[in-house]
N, C-alpha and C positions, 0 to 999 in steps of 0.2 A: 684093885684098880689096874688096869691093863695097858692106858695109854702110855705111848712109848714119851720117855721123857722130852722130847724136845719140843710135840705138839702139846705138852702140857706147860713147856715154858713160853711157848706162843700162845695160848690160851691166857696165861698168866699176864704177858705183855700187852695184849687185849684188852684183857681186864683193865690190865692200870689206867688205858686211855680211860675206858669208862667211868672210873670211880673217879678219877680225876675231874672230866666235866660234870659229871653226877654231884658232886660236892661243890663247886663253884655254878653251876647255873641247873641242878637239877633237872638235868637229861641227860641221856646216853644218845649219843648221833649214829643215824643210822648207819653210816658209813661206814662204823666198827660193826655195827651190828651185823651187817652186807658183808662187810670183810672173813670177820670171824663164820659167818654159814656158808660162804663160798670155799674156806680153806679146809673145815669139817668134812663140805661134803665131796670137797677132792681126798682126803684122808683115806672117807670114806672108798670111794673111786678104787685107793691105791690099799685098800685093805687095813690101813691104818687103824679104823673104826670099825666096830661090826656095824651094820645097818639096821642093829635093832635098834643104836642110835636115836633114831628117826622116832621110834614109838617112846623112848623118854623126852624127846622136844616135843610130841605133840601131845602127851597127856601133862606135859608142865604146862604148856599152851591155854589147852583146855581147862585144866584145874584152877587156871591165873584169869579168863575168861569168865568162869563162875565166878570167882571170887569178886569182878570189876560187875560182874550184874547183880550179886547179893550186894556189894559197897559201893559203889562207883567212887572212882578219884580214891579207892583205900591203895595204891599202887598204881605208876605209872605205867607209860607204853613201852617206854624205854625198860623198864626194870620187867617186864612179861619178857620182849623178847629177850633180855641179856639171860632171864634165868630159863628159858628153853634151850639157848644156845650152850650153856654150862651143863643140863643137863643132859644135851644130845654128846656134848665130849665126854662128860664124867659118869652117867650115868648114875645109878645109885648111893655113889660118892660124892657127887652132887647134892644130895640133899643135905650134906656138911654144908655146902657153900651157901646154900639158899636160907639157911637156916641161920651161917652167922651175917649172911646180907637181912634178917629180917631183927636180928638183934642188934647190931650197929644200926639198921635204922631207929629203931625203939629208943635204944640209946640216945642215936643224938638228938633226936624230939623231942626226948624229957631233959635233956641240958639244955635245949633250946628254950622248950617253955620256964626253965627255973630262972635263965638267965632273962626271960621277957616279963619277968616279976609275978610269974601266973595271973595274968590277966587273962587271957584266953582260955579255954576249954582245950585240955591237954589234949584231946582228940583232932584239934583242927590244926595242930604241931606237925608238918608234914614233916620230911625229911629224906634223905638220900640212901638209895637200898646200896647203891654198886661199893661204897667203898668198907660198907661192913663184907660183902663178899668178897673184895677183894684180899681181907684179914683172911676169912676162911679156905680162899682159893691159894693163901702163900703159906697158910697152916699145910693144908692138903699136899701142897708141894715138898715142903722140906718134909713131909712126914714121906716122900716119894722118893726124894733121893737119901736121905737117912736110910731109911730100910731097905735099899738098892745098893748101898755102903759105895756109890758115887761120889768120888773124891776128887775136890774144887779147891786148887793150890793156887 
């Protein structure tokens, strides 16, 4: 992973807003969303990013697109764009993130349906992607300044 650490700590501070609302009112507001593609794509601008970028946000895009026409309502709007956004920073390290925003969702569906006495069909147990990625996106980080031996006194 190539991003320079500080846009990876703004990434990261990003994130939290979304996982934050994501977990209290299940959305991410555009406004981070707008926020985080406008400082990317000045990154990008300033060389910060390559511009291949662009081709990992729009085949997350796309892939997240299919997926909402084979399931519709199987993932929200908010959680398509957060995980193109993640993937135009992170790129292929990205699919860490996406991967643990898809298991802390899973996760907390089935605590949610256990704690609703399984009444419902554990499938219609929605639940919140941003703050399982947000786990993956702070894994990803200390795994970034760890092995950069960046030292936080």
């Amino acid at each position: 992973m190539t991003l320079p650490l500080g846009l990876l700590c703004l990434l990261l501070l990003l994130t939290t807003g979304a996982a934050y609302t994501d977990a209290r009112r299940e959305e991410i507001p555009n406004r981070l969303s707008l926020t985080a593609t406008v400082i990317g794509l000045i990154a990008m601008g300033l060389g910060w990013l390559p511009w291949t970028a662009l081709a990992w946000a729009a085949a997350t895009w796309l892939l997240y697109e299919l997926d909402l026409w084979l399931a519709p309502q199987s993932v929200g709007w908010g959680d398509v764009k957060w995980a193109a956004i993640t993937m135009g920073y992170l790129g292929g390290a990205g699919l860490l993130v996406l991967a643990a925003g898809h298991a802390g969702s899973v996760l907390w569906g089935t605590i949610r349906w256990w704690r609703s006495g399984r009444r419902q069909p554990w499938r219609t147990m929605g639940a919140p992607w941003a703050p399982g990625a947000w786990v993956g996106l702070m894994l990803l980080t200390s795994l970034k300044v760890w092995s950069t031996g960046v030292s936080i006194h």
